[in-house]
N, C-alpha and C positions, 0 to 999 in steps of 0.2 A: 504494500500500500504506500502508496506518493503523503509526503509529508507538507502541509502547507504554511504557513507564518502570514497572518491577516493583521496586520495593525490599525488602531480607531477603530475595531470592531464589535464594539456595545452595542451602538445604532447605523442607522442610515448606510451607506452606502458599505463600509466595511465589514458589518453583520448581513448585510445581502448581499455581499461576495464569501464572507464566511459561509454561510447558507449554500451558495450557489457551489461552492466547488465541492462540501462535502456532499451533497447530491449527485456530486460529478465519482466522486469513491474516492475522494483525498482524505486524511487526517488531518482534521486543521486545530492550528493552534490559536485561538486569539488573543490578541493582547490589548489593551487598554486601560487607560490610568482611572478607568470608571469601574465602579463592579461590576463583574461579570458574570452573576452568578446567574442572574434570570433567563440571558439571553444562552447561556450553557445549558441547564434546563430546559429550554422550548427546544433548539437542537436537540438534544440528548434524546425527549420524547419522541422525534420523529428517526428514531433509532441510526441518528447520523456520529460519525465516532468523532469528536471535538473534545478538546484541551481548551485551560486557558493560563495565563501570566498577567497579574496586571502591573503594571507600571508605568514610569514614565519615559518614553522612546527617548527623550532629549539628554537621559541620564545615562553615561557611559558605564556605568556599573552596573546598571539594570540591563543595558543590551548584552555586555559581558557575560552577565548569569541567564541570560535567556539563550545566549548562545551557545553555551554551557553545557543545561539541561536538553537540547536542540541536538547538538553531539553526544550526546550521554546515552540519551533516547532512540535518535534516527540517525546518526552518523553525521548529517547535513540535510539540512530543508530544501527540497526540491524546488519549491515556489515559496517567494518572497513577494507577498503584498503591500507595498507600505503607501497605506490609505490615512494614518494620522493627522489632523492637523488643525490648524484655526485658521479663524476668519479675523480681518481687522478694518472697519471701516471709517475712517476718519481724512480731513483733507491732510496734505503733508505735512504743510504746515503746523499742522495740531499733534500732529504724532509723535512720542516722545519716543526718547533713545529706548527705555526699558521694554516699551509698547513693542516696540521694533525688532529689540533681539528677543522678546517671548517668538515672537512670529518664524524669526529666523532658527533659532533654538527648533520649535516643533515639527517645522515644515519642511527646514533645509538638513540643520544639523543631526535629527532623531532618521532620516532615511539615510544621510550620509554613513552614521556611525553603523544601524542597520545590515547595509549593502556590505559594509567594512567587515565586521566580525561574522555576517551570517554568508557572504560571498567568498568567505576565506575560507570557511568550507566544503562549499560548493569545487570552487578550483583544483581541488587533489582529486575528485573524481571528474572533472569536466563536460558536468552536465548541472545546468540549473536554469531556472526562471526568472528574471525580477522585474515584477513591476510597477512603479511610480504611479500614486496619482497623482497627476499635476493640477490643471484647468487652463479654458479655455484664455484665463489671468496670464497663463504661460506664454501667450501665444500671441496677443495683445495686449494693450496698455486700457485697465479699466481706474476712471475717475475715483479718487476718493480712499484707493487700495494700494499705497504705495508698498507698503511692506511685502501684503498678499503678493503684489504682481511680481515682486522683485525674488520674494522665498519661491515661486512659481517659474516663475523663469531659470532662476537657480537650480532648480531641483528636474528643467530639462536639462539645463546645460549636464550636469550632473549626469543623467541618462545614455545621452550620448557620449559624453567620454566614459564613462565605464563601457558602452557597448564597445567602442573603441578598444579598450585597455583589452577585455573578456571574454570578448567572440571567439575569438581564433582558441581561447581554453575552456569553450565550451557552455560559456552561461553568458545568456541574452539577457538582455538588458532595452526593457521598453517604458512608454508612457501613455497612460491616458488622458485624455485633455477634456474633461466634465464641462460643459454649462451649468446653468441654474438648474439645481436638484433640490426637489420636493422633500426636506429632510429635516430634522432637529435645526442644524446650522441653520438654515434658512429662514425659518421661524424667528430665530434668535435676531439674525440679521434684519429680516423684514421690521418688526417689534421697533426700530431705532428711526423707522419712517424716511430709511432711503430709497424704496422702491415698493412698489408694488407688481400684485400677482399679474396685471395686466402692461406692466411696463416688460412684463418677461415675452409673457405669450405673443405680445406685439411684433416682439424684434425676431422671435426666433421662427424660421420659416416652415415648421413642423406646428407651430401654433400650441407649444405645451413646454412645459415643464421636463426635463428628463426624469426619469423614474430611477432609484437605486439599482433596479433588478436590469435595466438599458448599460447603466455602467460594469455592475458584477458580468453581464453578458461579456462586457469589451474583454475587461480583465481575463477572464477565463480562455478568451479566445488568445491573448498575445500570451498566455501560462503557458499552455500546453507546449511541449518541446514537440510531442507526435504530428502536430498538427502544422503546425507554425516553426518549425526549426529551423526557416532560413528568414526572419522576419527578427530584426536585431535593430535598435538606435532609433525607431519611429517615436514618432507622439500623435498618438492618432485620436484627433476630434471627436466628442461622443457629444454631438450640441446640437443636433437637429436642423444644422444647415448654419448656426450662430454665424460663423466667420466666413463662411464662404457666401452672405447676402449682403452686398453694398448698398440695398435698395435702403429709398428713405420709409419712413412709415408707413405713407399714407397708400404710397403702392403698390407695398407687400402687402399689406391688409389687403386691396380689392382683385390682390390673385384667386383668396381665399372664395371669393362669391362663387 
């Protein structure tokens, strides 16, 4: 049995790729600095085999002993999910240094150290998976999100030179690039009255919201080595059309009639 590592997998998007791959026959491990105990339970019930680790991915001691237990257990995790992360919405200006490096800490440095001691595994056998969530923040410049877009864009760059470094010893190394997902985070973020539900659906030319279970699909699909073993360094869009429509408003909207 294939061993998985989900990180941010309490909710949203990394508990429906937890979800999604042990349905697939993976062992997955989850981790999050949240309890985990409910979301191990509702797995467990639908007789899926799931682990879990909580902590803080930003903590190099915590990845250590989870890499640790990871070797101890399954020799090296085959698939590396690192879905962790926060949001931070505020203009630049307003944003303070600590604001910045929480952001940078969660999003950039908790996958960095991740890839580091859970890829170092990976490489004596020269087979693994790993995959980044980025967003669509990675990919463009969104107003208001200087940190988000910068830990975001970090964390492709990030991607691609490991795929770089990796490929040729066996462990791929990809990205997903999310839009606006219908999730806790988003709640949270809506809540502060920068956006609303209709400023999404507006823009994006599928007319919705991404779903978790649209993302965990992506994921699963760059995981797989059987499937996808020559598919290394991408960051592939999961936005409903997000980035590739330059249309202004009013004339996406009257495609939809």
């Amino acid at each position: 049995m294939k061993t998985a590592v989900v990180t941010g997998a309490a909710q949203g998007v990394g508990l429906a790729t937890a979800s999604h791959l042990a349905r697939l026959g993976y062992r997955v491990i989850l981790t999050d600095i949240q309890p985990l105990d409910s979301p191990l339970a509702r797995l467990r019930s639908d007789g899926l085999c799931v682990d879990a680790a909580v902590g803080d991915v930003s903590s190099e001691s915590f990845v250590q002993q989870l890499a640790e237990r990871v070797h101890r257990d399954h020799g090296a995790a085959d698939v590396l999910v690192n879905n962790a992360g926060v949001s931070l919405i505020a203009p630049a200006e307003d944003t303070t240094a600590a604001q910045w490096q929480r952001v940078m800490n969660i999003n950039l440095l908790g996958p960095f150290l991740l890839c580091k001691y859970l890829g170092a595994q990976m490489l004596p056998r020269r087979s693994g998976s790993i995959v980044n969530v980025a967003s669509v923040a990675g990919l463009a410049g969104i107003s208001h999100r200087s940190a988000y877009n910068a830990s975001k864009h970090g964390l492709i760059g990030l991607t691609r030179t490991l795929a770089a470094e990796w490929g040729g010893r066996g462990v791929r190394v990809n990205a997903v690039c999310p839009g606006w997902i219908k999730t806790e985070m988003d709640v949270a973020d809506q809540s502060s009255g920068a956006y609303t539900d209709q400023d999404i659906v507006a823009r994006v030319p599928m007319a919705r919201f991404a779903r978790p279970d649209d993302v965990a699909a992506a994921i699963a699909f760059l995981a797989d080595n059987d499937m996808q073993g020559f598919v290394n360094g991408i960051s592939l869009p999961v936005d409903g059309g997000w980035l590739a429509d330059g249309s202004w408003d009013a004339l996406r909207i009257r495609t939809r009639e």
